[in-house]
NUPA-21578 format. One line per 5 residues: for each residue x, y, z of C-alpha. Coordinates in steps of 0.02 Angstrom, whole numbers, always signed. Layout:
! NUPA-21578
X/Y/Z  ...
! end
This chain:
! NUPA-21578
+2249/-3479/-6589  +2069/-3451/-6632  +2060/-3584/-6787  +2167/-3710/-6659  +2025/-3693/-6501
+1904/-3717/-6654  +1974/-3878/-6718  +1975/-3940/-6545  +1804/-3885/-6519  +1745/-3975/-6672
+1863/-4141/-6624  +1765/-4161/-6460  +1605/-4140/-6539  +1652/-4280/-6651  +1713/-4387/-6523
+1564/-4350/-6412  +1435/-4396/-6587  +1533/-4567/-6567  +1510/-4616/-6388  +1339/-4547/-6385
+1179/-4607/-6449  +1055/-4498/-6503  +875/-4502/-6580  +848/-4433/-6740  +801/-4274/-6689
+984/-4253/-6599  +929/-4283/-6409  +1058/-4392/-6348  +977/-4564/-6234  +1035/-4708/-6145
+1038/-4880/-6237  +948/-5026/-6176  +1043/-5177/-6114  +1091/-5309/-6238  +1052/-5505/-6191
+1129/-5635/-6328  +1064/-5830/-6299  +1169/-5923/-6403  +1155/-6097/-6489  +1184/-6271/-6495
+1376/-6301/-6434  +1392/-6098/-6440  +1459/-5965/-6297  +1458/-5787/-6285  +1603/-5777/-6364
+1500/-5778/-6520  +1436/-5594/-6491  +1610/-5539/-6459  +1617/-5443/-6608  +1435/-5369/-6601
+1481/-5308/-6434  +1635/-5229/-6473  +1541/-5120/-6620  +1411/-5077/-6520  +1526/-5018/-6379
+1609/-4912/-6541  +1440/-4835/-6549  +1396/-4775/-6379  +1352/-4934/-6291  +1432/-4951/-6125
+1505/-5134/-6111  +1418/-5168/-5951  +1266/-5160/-6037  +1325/-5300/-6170  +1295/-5483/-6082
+1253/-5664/-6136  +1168/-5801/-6065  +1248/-5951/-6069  +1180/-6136/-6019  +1226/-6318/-6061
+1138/-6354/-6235  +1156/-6543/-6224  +1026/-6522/-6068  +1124/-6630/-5963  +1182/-6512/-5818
+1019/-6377/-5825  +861/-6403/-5879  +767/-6278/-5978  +675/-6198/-5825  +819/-6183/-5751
+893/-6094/-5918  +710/-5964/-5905  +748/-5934/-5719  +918/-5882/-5738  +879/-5772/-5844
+725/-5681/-5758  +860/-5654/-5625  +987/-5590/-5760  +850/-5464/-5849  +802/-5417/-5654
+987/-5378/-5648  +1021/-5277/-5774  +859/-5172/-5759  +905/-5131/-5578  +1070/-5086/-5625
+1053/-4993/-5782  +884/-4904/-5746  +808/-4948/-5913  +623/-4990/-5919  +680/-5149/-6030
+805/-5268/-6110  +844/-5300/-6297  +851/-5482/-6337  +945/-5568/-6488  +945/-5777/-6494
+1045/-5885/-6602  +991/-6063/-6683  +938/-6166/-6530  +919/-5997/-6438  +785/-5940/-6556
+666/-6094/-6510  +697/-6073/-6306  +689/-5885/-6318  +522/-5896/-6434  +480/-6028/-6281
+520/-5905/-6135  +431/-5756/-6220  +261/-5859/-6255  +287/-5935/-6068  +199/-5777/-5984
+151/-5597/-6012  +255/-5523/-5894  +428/-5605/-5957  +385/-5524/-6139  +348/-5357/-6036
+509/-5353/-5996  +592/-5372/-6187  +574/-5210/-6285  +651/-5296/-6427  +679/-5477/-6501
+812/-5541/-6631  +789/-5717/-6697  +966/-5730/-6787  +938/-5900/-6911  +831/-6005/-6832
+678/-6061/-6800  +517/-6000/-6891  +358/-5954/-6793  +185/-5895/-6863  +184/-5746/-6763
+289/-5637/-6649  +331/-5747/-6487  +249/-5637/-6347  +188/-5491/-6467  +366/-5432/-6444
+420/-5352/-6611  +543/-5455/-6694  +673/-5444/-6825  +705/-5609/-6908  +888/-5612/-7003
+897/-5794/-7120  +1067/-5829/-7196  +1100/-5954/-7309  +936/-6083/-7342  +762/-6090/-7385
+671/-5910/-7416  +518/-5972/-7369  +580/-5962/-7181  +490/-5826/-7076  +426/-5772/-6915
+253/-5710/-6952  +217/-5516/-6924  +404/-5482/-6887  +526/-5399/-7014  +615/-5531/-7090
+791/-5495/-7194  +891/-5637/-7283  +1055/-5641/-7326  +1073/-5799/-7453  +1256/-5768/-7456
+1303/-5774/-7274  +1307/-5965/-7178  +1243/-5983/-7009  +1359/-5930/-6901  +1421/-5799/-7002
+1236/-5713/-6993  +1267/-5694/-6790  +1435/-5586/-6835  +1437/-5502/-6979  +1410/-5293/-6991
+1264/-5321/-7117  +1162/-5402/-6977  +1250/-5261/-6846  +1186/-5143/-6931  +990/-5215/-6949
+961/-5258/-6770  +1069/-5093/-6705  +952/-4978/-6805  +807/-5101/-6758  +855/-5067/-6571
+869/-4885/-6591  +776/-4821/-6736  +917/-4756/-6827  +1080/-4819/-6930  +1228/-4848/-6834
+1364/-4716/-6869  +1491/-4878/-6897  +1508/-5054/-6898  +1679/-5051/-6878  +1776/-5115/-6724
+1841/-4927/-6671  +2000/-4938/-6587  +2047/-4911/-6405  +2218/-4896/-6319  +2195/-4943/-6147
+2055/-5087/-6137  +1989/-5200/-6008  +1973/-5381/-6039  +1836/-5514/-5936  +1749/-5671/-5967
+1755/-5841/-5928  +1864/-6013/-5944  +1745/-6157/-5997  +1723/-6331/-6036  +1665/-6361/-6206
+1525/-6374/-6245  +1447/-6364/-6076  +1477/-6209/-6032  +1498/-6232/-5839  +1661/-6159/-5757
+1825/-6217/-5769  +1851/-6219/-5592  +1998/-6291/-5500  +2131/-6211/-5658  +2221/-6080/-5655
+2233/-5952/-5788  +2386/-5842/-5823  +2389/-5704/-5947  +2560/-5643/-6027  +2598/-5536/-6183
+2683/-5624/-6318  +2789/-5569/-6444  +2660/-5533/-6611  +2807/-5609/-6722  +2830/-5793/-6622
+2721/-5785/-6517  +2834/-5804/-6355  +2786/-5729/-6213  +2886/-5555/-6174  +2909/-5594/-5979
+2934/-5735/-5863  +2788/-5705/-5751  +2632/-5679/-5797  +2543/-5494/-5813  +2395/-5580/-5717
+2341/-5724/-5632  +2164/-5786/-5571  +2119/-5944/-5464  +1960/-5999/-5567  +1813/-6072/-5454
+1635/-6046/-5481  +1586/-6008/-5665  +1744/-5979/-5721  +1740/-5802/-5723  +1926/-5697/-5704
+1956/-5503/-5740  +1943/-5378/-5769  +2123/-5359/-5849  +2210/-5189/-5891  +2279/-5207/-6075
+2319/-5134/-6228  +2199/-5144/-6381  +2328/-5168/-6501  +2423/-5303/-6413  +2442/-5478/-6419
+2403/-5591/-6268  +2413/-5784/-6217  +2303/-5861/-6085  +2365/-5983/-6016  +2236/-6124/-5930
+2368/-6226/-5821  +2262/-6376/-5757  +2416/-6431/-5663  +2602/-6450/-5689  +2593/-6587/-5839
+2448/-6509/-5916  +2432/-6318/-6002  +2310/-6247/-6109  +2366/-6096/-6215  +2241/-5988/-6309
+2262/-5845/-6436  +2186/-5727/-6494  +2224/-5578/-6633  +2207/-5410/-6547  +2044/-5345/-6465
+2056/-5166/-6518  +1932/-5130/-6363  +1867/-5171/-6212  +1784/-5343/-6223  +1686/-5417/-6071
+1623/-5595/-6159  +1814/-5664/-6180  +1784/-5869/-6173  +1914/-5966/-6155  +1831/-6140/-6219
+1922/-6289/-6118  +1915/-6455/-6041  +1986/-6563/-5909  +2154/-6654/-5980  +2090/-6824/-6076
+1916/-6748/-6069  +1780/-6723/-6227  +1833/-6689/-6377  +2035/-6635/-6337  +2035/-6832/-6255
+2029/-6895/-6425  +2185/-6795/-6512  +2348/-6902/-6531  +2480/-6812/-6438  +2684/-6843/-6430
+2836/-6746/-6392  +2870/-6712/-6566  +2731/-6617/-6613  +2603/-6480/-6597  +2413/-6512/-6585
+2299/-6362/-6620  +2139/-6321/-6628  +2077/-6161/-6717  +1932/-6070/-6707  +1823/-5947/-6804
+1656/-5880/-6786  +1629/-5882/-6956  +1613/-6039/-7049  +1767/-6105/-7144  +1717/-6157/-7325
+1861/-6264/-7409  +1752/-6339/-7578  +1713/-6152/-7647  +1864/-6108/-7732  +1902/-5926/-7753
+1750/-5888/-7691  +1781/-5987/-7508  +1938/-5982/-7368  +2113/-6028/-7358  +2195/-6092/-7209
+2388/-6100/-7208  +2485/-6188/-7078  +2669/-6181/-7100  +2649/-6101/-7277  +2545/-6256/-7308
+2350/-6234/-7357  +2245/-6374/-7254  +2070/-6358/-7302  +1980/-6431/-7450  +1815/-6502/-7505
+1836/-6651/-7389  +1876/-6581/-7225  +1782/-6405/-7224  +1650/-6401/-7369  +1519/-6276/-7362
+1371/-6388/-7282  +1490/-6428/-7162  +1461/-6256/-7058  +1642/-6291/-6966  +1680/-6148/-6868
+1812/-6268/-6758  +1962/-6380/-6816  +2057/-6493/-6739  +2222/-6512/-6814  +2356/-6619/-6757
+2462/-6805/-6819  +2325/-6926/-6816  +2434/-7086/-6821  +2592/-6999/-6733  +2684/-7046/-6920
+2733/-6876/-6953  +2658/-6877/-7105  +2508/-6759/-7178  +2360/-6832/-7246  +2224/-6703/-7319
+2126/-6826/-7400  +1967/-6866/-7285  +1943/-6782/-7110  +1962/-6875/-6962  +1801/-6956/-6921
+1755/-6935/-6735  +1783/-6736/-6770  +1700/-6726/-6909  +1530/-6817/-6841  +1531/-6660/-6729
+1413/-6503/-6766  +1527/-6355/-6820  +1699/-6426/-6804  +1804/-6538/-6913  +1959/-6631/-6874
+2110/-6639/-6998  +2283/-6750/-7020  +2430/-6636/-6996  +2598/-6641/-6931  +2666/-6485/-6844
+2840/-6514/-6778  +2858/-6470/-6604  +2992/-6370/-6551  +3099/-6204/-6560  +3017/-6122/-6709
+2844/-6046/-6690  +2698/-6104/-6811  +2633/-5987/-6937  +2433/-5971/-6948  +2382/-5878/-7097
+2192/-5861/-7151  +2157/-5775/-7312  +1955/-5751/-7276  +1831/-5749/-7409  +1757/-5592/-7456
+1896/-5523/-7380  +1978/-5417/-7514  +2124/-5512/-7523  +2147/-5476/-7310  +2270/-5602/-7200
+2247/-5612/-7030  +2389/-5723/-6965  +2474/-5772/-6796  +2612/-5853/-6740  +2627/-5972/-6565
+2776/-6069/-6504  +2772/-6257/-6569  +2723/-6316/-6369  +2726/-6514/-6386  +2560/-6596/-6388
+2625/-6730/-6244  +2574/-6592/-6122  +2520/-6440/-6217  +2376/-6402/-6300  +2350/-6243/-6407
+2184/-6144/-6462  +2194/-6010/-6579  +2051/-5910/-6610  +2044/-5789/-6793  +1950/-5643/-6811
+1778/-5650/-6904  +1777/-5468/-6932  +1866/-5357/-7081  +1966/-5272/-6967
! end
C-alpha cells in the first residue's frame, strides 16, 4: 500500500511539473499572454501548433490569441490593424492580470509590428517580449523591446540589430513559424528556461473554437452555417445523421467552443446554402485548440471561383503549414492522392513556398496532367494549382503525405469523393511530427 500511495504521489508531481511553469529556481509563475500577427495571406491558424505545445507546457489556452486583419489592405487600414490591437493587449491584460503581453509576428507581421512598436512608448510598454519570425530586418530593436529574430532559409546577412538572432538555413518560411526548433527558442526566450517538451501532449476531452473565413481576407463568414460531425477515420463518412454541433455564423465568424475528443476525427461542414457545402478536415487535434480557421469563400468567389467543377468529380484543396517541396528528391515531400504521387519540380518546387494546392480536373477531360501547374494558382503567393482527376462518388479519396524530415512518417486521411458541382473539400495535414 505504502509503495502504491508513493507512485501516486510521485505521478501527480509529474503531472503537476507539466501543467506548471516554474522559474529556475522551482517557484512556479503565471505565463504571459501570447499575441501572433501573422503574414501576407496568413490566419491564426498558422500558430495552431505553437499553441497547442505551449498549452502542453503550462500555458492556459485563453492566454494563446492572434490578431488577424485583411493583408491586401482593402477592408482595414493599418491604423485600424494598431487600434485593434491596443484594444486586444488592453484585453488580455485586464483579464489575465499580467503586467504585459509577449508578441511574435510573421513575414508582413514583422514590418507592421516593428511599425506599431516604434509608433509610441507606451504601446512598446506594454510588450515584454518581441519575436520577428522571418522577416523583415531592422537596425535595432523596434521600441527597445528585446527581440529574438529566427531566419529560415535565405541570406545570413539578415538581422535585427541588438536582438538575438538564430537561423535555421534548412527550414523555408513558413516552416520557421511551426516547427519545435523555433518553439523551443522563443518559449525559453519568453520564460528564461527550456521548455520541458515540444511535443503536442495529448488530451482526451478537448475544446475546439475559432473562426470560418474568407480567404485571404480574413473577415467573417457570416450568413453560413457551420455543422460539425465525426467521421469515420477510415472513409471519412460522417458517423451520424445530424450534426454533433451547429452554429449560425454572423459577425467575425467566430463558433464554439465544441466538446470533443483529442483523438478523433471531425468534418466541418460550411453550408452556404442548399446547393453549396464546404467540407474541411483536419487530422486529430490531440488538445484543446482555440485558433481553429476554417479558410472559405462565398460560392464562385476568389480563388475557389476559378476551379472547374462537374458531377463526376472531386475538387480539393489541401493545406499545410509547412511548405510542400516537390523538386528535392529524397530530401523533399510526397503527396499521394489515390495511391498516385502529384507533386514534382513543376508544380511545388522549393522557391515556390506552396503551403496551399488546389487540385481538381482542369479541362473536365478526366484525364491527369502533372506536367506544368495551372497558371492562375500558381501566380498566387503560397499556393499552387495542379491537373487531377478524382472521381466523384461512393469510394472515399485517399490523402497520404510522406513529409520530409519525417523519418519515413505518413500522415494520411480519407474524405468521401463529394462532387465538385456543389461540393467543395479542404483538407488540412499536420505540420508537426506527431
Amino acid at each position: 500500500m505504502l509503495r502504491r500511495l508513493i507512485a501516486l504521489f510521485c505521478v501527480l508531481l509529474l503531472s503537476l511539473s507539466v501543467v506548471s511553469p516554474a522559474h529556475a529556481d522551482g517557484r512556479r509563475h503565471h505565463p504571459r499572454p501570447v499575441v501572433f500577427v501573422h503574414g501576407f495571406s496568413g490566419s491564426a491558424g498558422q500558430f495552431e501548433t505553437q499553441a497547442r505545445r505551449l498549452t502542453s507546457n503550462g500555458y492556459p489556452a485563453r492566454y494563446i490569441e492572434g490578431h488577424e486583419y485583411d493583408s491586401t489592405f482593402t477592408v482595414t487600414t493599418v491604423q485600424q490593424v494598431f487600434a485593434s490591437l491596443d484594444d486586444r493587449i488592453a484585453r488580455l491584460l485586464d483579464r489575465t492580470g499580467a503586467d504585459r503581453v509577449d508578441l511574435l509576428a510573421h513575414s508582413l507581421g514583422t514590418a507592421l509590428m516593428q511599425s506599431y512598436l516604434r509608433s509610441s512608448p507606451a504601446r512598446a510598454a506594454t510588450v515584454a517580449h518581441y519575436v520577428n519570425l522571418d522577416g523583415a530586418v531592422s537596425e535595432n530593436q523596434p521600441g527597445d523591446v528585446p527581440t529574438l529574430a529566427v531566419w529560415g532559409e535565405g541570406p545570413a546577412e539578415r538581422e535585427v540589430g541588438g536582438a538575438a538572432n538564430v537561423y535555421f538555413a534548412d527550414q523555408s518560411h513558413t516552416q520557421v513559424v511551426t516547427s519545435p526548433e523555433t518553439f523551443a527558442r522563443f518559449f525559453e526566450f519568453f520564460n528564461g528556461r527550456a521548455p520541458r517538451t515540444t511535443r503536442i501532449v495529448p488530451e482526451r476531452h478537448i475544446s475546439l473554437s475559432g473562426r470560418a473565413v474568407h480567404f485571404p481576407s480574413n473577415v467573417g463568414a457570416a450568413g453560413a452555417r457551420l455543422e460539425i460531425y465525426r467521421v469515420d477515420p477510415y472513409t471519412g463518412a460522417r458517423t451520424t445523421r445530424r450534426p454533433l454541433a451547429a452554429y449560425d455564423l454572423a459577425g467575425d465568424g467566430s463558433w464554439g467552443p465544441f466538446k470533443g475528443r483529442g483523438d478523433a476525427h471531425y468534418e466541418f461542414a460550411v453550408v452556404w446554402d442548399e446547393s453549396s457545402v464546404h467540407h474541411l478536415y483536419f487530422q486529430p487535434f490531440r488538445r484543446t485548440d482555440r485558433l481553429v480557421r476554417l479558410l472559405t469563400s462565398r460560392p464562385g468567389e476568389g480563388l475557389s471561383g476559378l476551379v472547374e467543377t462537374g458531377d463526376h468529380h472531386s475538387a480539393l484543396t489541401i493545406s499545410r503549414q509547412k511548405e510542400w517541396w516537390g523538386d528535392q528528391g529524397s530530401a523533399g515531400d510526397a503527396l499521394y492522392l489515390n495511391g498516385r504521387q502529384v507533386l514534382n519540380a513543376a508544380n511545388a518546387p522549393r522557391t515556390k513556398r506552396a503551403i496551399g494546392i488546389f487540385a481538381f480536373d482542369a479541362g473536365r477531360d478526366r484525364v491527369t496532367d502533372l506536367g506544368a501547374p495551372i497558371p492562375a494558382f500558381f501566380a498566387t503567393p503560397f499556393i499552387t494549382g495542379m491537373d487531377v482527376f478524382v472521381p466523384a462518388g461512393r469510394r472515399p479519396i485517399s490523402i497520404v503525405s510522406q513529409p520530409r524530415g519525417g523519418d519515413g512518417r505518413v500522415d494520411a486521411l480519407a474524405v468521401p469523393a463529394w462532387p465538385s458541382s456543389d461540393h467543395r473539400i479542404s483538407v488540412q495535414l499536420n505540420d508537426h511530427p506527431n
